[in-house]
Rosetta silent file (secondary structure, phi, psi, omega in degrees, C-alpha in Angstrom):
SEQUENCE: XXXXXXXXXXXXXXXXXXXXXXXXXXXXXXXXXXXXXXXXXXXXXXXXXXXXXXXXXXXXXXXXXXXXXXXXXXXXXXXXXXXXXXXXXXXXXXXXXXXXX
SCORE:     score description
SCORE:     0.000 S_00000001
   1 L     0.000  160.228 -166.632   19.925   24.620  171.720 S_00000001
   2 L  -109.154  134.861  174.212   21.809   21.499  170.147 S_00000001
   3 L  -100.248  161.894 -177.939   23.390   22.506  166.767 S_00000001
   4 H   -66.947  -31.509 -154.431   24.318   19.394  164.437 S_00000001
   5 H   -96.582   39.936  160.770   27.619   21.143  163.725 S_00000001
   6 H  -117.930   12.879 -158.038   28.444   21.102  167.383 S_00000001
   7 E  -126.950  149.190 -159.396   27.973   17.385  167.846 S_00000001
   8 L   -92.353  -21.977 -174.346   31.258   14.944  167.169 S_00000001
   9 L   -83.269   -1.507 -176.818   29.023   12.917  165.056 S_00000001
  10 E   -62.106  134.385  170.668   28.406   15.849  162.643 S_00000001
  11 E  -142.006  131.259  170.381   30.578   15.650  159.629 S_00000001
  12 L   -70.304  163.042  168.133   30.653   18.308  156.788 S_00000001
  13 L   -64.941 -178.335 -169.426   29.777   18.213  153.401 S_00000001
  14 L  -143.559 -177.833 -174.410   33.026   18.380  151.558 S_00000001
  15 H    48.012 -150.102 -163.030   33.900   19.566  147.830 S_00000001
  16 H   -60.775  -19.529  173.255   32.158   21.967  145.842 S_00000001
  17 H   -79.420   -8.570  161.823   28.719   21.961  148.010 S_00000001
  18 L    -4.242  -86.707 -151.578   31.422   23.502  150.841 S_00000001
  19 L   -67.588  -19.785 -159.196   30.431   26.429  149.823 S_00000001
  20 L  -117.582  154.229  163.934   26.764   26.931  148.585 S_00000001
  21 L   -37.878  -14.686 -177.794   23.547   26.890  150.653 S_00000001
  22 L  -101.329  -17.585  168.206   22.876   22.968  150.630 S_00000001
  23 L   -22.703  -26.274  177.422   26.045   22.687  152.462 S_00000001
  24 L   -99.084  -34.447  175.581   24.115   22.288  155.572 S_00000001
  25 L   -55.365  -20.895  179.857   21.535   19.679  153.927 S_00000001
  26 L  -119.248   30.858  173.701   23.916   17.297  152.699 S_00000001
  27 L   -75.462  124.436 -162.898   26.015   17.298  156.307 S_00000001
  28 E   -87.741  132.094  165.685   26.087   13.922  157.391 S_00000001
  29 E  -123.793  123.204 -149.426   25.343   12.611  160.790 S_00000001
  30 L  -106.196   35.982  143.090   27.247    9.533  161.755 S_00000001
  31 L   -11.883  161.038 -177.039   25.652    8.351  164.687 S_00000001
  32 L  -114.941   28.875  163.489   25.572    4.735  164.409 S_00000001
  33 L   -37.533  -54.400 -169.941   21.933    4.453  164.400 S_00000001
  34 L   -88.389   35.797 -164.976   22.236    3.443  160.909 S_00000001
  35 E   -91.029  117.867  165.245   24.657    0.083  160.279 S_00000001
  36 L   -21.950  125.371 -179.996   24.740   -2.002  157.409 S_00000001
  37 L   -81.760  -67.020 -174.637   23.320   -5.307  158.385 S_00000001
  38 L   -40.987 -102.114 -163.340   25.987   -6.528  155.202 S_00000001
  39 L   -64.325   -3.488 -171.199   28.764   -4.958  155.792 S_00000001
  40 L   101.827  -61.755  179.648   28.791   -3.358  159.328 S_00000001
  41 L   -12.813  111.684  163.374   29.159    0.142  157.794 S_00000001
  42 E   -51.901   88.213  166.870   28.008    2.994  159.696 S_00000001
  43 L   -67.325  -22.293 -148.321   25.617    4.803  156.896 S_00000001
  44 L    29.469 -127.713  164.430   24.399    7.261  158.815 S_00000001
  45 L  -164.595  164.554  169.104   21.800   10.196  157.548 S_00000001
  46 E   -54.936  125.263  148.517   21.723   13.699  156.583 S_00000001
  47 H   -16.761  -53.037  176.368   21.283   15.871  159.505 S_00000001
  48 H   -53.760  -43.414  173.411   18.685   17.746  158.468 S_00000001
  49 H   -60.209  -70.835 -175.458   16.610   14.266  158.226 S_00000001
  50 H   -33.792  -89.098  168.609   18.221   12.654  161.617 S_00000001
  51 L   -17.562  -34.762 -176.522   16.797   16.163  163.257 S_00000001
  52 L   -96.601  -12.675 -173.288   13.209   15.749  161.740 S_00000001
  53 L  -102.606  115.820 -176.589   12.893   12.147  162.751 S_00000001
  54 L   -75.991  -10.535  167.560   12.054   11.604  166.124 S_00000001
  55 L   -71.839  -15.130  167.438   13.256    7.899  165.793 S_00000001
  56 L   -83.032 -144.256  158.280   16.638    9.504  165.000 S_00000001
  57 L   -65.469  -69.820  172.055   18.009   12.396  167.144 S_00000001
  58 L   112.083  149.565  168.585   14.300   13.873  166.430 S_00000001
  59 L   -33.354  -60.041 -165.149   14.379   18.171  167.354 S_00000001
  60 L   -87.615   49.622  133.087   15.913   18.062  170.870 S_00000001
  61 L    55.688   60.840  172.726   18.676   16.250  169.544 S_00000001
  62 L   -15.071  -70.024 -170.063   18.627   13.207  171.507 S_00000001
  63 L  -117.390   40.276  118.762   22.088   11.525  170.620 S_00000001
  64 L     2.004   87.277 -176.034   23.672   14.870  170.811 S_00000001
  65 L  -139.462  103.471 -176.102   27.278   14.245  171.787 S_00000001
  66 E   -38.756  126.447  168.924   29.331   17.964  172.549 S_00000001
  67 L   -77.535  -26.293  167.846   32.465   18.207  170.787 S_00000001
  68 L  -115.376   78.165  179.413   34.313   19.824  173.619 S_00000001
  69 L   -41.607  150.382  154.716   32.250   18.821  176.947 S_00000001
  70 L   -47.527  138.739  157.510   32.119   21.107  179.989 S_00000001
  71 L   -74.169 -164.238  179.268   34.280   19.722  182.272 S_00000001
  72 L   -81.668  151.610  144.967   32.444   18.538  185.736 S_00000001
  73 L  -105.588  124.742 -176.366   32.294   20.591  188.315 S_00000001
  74 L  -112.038   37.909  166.558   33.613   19.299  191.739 S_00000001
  75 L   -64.048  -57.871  177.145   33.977   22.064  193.912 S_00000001
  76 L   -37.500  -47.674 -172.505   30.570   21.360  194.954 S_00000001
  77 L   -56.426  165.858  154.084   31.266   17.502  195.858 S_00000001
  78 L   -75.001  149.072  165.392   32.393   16.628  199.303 S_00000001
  79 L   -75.792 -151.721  124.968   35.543   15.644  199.605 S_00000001
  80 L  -166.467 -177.622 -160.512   36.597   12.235  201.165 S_00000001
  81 L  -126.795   90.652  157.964   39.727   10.023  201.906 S_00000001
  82 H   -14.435  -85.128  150.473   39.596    6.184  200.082 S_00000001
  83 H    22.971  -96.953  174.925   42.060    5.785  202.431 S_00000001
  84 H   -78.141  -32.525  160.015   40.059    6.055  205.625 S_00000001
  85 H   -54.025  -36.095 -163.228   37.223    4.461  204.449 S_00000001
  86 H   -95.356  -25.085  157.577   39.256    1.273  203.585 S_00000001
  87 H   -45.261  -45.700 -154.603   41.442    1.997  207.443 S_00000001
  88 H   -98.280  -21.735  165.358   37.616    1.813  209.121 S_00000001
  89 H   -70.620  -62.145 -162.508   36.316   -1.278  207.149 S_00000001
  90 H   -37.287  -43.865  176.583   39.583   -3.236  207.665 S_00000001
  91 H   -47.600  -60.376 -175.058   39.175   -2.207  211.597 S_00000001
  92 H   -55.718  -43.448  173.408   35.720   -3.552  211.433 S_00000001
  93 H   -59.083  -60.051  172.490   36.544   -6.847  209.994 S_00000001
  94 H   -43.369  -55.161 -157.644   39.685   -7.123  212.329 S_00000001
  95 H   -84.579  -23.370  165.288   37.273   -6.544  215.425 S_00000001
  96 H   -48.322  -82.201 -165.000   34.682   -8.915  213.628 S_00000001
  97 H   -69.748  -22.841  154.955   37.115  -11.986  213.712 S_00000001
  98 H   -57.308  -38.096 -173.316   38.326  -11.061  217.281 S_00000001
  99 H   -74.884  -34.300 -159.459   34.910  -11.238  218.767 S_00000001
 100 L  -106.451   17.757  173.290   34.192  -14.309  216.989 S_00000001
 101 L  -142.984    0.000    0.000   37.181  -16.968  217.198 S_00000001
């Protein structure tokens, strides 16, 4: 599951609600979803709100974005050599303009 306060746009509440139970309710999420047509300003929304609105993130947490991603894995990938791919075009081209001048 995606928690808000795993997501880089999550930002806590700060000061005295730290600490108390609404602490998660007034946690801001600053997707940019939200910009001031005036000023530019990213407003953003509460979490809690963002989460309930499917026009926002919405429950499966849409615009989700992991504060530490897995990296990839590329064990899996094939390898290859740039290299010899750009050796076997060059070849091709060379034997192109031989045949043909």
């Amino acid at each position: 599951m995606k928690f808000c306060k795993d997501c880089k746009n999550y930002e806590p509440v700060g000061g005295l609600l730290a600490e108390t139970d609404a602490a998660s309710i007034y946690a801001k999420c600053l997707h940019p979803f939200k910009i001031n047509p005036v000023t530019g300003e990213n407003e953003g929304s509460f979490c809690d709100i963002a989460r309930q609105r499917e026009w926002l993130c919405g429950e499966k947490g849409k615009y989700f974005v992991p504060i530490n991603p897995e990296p990839l894995d590329t064990s899996s990938q094939p390898k290859h050599n740039s290299s010899i791919k750009s050796e076997t075009l060059f070849a091709k081209v060379l034997n192109f303009f031989r045949r043909n001048t």
